[in-house]
C-alpha positions as CSV (number, residue, x, y, z in Angstrom):
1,X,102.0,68.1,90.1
2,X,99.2,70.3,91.2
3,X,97.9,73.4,89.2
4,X,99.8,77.0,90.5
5,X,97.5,79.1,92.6
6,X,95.6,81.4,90.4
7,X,97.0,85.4,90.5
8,X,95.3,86.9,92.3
9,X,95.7,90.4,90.8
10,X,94.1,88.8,87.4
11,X,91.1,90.4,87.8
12,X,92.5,94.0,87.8
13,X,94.1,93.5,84.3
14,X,90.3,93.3,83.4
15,X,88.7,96.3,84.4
16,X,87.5,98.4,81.4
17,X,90.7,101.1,80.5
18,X,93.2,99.5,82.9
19,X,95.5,97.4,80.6
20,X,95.4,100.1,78.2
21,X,96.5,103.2,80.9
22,X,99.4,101.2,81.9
23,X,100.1,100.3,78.7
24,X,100.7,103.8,77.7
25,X,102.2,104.6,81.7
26,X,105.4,102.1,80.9
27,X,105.2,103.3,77.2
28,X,106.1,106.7,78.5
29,X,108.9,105.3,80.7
30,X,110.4,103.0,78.0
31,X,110.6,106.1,75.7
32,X,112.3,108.2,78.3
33,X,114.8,105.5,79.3
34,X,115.4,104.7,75.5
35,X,115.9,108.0,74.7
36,X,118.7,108.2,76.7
37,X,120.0,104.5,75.8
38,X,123.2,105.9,73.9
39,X,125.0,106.5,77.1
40,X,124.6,105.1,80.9
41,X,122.2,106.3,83.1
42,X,124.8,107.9,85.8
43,X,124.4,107.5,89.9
44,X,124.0,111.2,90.0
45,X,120.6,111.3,87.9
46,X,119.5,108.1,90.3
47,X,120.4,110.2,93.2
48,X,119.0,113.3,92.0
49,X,115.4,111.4,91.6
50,X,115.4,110.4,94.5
51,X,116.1,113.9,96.1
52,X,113.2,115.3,94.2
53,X,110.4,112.1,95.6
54,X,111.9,112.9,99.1
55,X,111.0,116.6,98.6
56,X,107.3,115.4,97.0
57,X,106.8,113.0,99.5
58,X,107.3,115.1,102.2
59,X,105.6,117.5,101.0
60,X,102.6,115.3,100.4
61,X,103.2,114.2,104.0
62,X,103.1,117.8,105.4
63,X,106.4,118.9,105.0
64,X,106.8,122.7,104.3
65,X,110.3,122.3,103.0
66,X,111.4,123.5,99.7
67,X,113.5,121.4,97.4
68,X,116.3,123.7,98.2
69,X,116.6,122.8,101.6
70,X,115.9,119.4,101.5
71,X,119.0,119.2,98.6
72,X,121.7,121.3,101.2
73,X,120.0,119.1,104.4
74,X,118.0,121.6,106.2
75,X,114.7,120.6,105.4
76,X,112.0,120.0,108.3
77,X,111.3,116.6,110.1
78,X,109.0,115.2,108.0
79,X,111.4,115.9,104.8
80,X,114.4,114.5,107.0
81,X,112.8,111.3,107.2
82,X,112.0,111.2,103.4
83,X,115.1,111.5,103.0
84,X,116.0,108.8,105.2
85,X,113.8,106.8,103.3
86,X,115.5,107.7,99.9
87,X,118.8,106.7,101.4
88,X,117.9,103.5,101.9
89,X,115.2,102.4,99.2
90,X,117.4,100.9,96.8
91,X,119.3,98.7,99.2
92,X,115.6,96.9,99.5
93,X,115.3,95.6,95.7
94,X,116.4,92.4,96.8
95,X,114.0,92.2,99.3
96,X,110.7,92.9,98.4
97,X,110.9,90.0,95.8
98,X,111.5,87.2,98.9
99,X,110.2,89.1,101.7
100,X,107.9,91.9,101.4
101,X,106.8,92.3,104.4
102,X,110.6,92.9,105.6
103,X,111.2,95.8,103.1
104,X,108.0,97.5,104.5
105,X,109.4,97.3,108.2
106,X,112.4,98.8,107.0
107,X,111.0,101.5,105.1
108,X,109.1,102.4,108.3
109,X,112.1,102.0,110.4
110,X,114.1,104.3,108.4
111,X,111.3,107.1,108.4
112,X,110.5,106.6,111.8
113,X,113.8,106.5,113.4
114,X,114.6,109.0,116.0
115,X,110.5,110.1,115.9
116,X,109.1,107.2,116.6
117,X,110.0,104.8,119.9
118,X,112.7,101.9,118.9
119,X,109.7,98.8,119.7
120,X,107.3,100.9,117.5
121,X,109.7,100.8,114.3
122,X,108.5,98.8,111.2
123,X,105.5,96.6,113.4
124,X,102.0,97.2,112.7
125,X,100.1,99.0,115.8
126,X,96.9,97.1,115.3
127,X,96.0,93.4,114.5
128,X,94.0,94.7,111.7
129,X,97.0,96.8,110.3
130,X,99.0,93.4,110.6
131,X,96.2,91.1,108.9
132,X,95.9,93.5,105.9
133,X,100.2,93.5,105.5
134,X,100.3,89.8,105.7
135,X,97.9,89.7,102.6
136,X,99.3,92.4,100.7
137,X,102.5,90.9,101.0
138,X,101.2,87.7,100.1
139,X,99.3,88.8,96.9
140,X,102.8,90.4,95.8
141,X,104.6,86.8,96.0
142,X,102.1,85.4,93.6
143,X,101.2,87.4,91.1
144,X,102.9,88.3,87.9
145,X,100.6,91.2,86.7
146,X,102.1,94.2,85.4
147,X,104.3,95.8,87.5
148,X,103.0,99.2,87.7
149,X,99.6,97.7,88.9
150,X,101.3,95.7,91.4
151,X,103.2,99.2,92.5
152,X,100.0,101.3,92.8
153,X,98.1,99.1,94.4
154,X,100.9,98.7,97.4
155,X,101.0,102.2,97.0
156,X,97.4,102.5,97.9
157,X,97.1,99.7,101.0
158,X,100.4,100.9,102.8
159,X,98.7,104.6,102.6
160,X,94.9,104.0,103.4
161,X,95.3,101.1,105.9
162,X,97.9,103.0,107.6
163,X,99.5,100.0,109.5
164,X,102.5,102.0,111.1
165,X,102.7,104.5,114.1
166,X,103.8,107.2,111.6
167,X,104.9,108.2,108.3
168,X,102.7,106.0,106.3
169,X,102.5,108.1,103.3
170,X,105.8,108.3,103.0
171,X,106.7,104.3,103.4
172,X,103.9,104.1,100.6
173,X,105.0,106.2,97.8
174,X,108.9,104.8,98.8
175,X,107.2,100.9,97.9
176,X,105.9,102.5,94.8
177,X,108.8,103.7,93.7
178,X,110.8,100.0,95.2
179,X,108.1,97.6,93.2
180,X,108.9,99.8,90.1
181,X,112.4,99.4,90.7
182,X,112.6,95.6,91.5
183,X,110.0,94.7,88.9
184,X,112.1,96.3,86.3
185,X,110.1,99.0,85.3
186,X,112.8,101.4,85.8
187,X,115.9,99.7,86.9
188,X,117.9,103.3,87.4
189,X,115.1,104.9,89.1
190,X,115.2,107.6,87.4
191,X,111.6,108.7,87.2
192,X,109.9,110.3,90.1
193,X,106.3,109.3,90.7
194,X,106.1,111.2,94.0
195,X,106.6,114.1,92.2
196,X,103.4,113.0,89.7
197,X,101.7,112.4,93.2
198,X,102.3,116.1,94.0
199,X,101.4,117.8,90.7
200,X,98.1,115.9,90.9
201,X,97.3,116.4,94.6
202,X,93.7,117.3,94.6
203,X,93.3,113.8,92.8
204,X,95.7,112.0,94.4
205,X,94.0,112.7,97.3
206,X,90.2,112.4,96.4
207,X,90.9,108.7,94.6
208,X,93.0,107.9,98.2
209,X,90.0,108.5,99.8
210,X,87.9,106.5,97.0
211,X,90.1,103.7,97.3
212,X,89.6,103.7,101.3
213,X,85.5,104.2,100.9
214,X,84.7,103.3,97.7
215,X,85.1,99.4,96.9
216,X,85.6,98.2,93.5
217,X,84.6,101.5,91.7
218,X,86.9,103.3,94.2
219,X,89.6,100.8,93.3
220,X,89.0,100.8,89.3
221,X,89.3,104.5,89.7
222,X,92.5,105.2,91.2
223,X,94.2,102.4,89.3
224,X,93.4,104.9,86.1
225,X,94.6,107.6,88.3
226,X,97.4,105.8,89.5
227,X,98.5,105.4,85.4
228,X,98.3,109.4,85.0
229,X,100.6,109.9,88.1
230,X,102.9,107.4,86.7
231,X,103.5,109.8,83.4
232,X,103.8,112.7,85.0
233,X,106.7,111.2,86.8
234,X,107.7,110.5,84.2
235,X,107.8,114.2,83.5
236,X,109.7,114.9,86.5
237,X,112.8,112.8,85.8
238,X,116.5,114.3,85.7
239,X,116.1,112.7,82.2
240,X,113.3,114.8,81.1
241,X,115.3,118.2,81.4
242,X,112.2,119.2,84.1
């Protein structure tokens, strides 16, 4: 038989402080869900995480809405469709593992829907935008690397390539949180890393941009920034009393 394709996400386990910042990111969610191992994780904590990354994402996205009014439904647009996004997240665990690419166009399709035209909904405006999809979704099929590597760096793609005709931030923190869920990272999910985007905006923001500009250093960087966000998500959960 022929050797397996090499992962290609190998090299990332390598960088200097990587391993050990995700390492400590998934200690911190094995803690919180083991902590509250002695009785089931209920619907109503899954539901209320994912209220709480609608209201981060959207805010992250340019929502003025409050948590408030995104919980009783009156929140604005751009909160609306995070919310529509939310809705629909879970139902996509069985299909980012077979076709990524899929899950993505949904995630769009759901933000987008009733902002964007019907043709535009979950395809990539721009060849490029298309290209840099098919890859991503390609590395994500053959690699095995630890999950919450494999999350941020969807996270990062999806948001700096920006391959839909809207709401990109928004379908990018929702694959985060999907890869985290499907890789079992946090099967329930229960913790809220849009909400650990949020609290860290000024560098979630600056190591965006580094990833966009900044090559391998850019790259290297907000993977370790990517670990920090992770743990205050963690910090966010219905699970940690926040």
């Amino acid at each position: 038989m022929p050797d397996a394709a090499p992962d290609p996400l190998t090299w990332l386990t390598e960088l200097e402080g990587v391993p050990s910042a995700f390492a400590a990111a998934r200690d911190g969610i094995d803690a919180l869900l083991r902590d509250r191992g002695l009785r089931r994780t209920s619907p109503d904590q899954t539901t209320e995480s994912l209220l709480r990354g609608a209201h981060a994402s959207g805010v992250l996205e340019g929502s003025t809405s409050s948590l408030e009014e995104v919980r009783d439904g009156s929140g604005d647009e751009i909160a609306q469709a995070a919310v529509r996004v939310s809705t629909g997240v879970l139902g996509l665990v069985p299909v980012i593992g077979t076709s990524p690419l899929q899950a993505f166009a949904r995630l769009h399709a759901l933000a987008g829907k009733g902002v964007v035209e019907d043709e535009r909904l979950g395809r990539p405006v721009s060849a490029e935008g298309a290209e840099r999809l098919n890859a991503l979704a390609t590395t994500l099929l053959g690699t095995s690397v630890p999950a919450l590597i494999v999350a941020a760096l969807v996270h990062a793609e999806i948001v700096t390539v920006a391959p839909f005709a809207s709401h990109n931030g928004i379908v990018a923190r929702a694959a985060e949180r999907l890869v985290m869920v499907a890789r079992g990272v946090d099967p329930a999910s229960v913790v809220v890393p849009e909400a650990g985007h949020l609290a860290l905006r000024p560098q979630y923001e600056s190591n965006l941009r580094g990833y966009r500009d900044g090559g391998r250093g850019g790259l290297h960087a907000w993977l370790l920034y990517a670990a920090e966000a992770v743990t205050a998500g963690v910090e966010h959960s219905p699970l940690s009393g926040g």
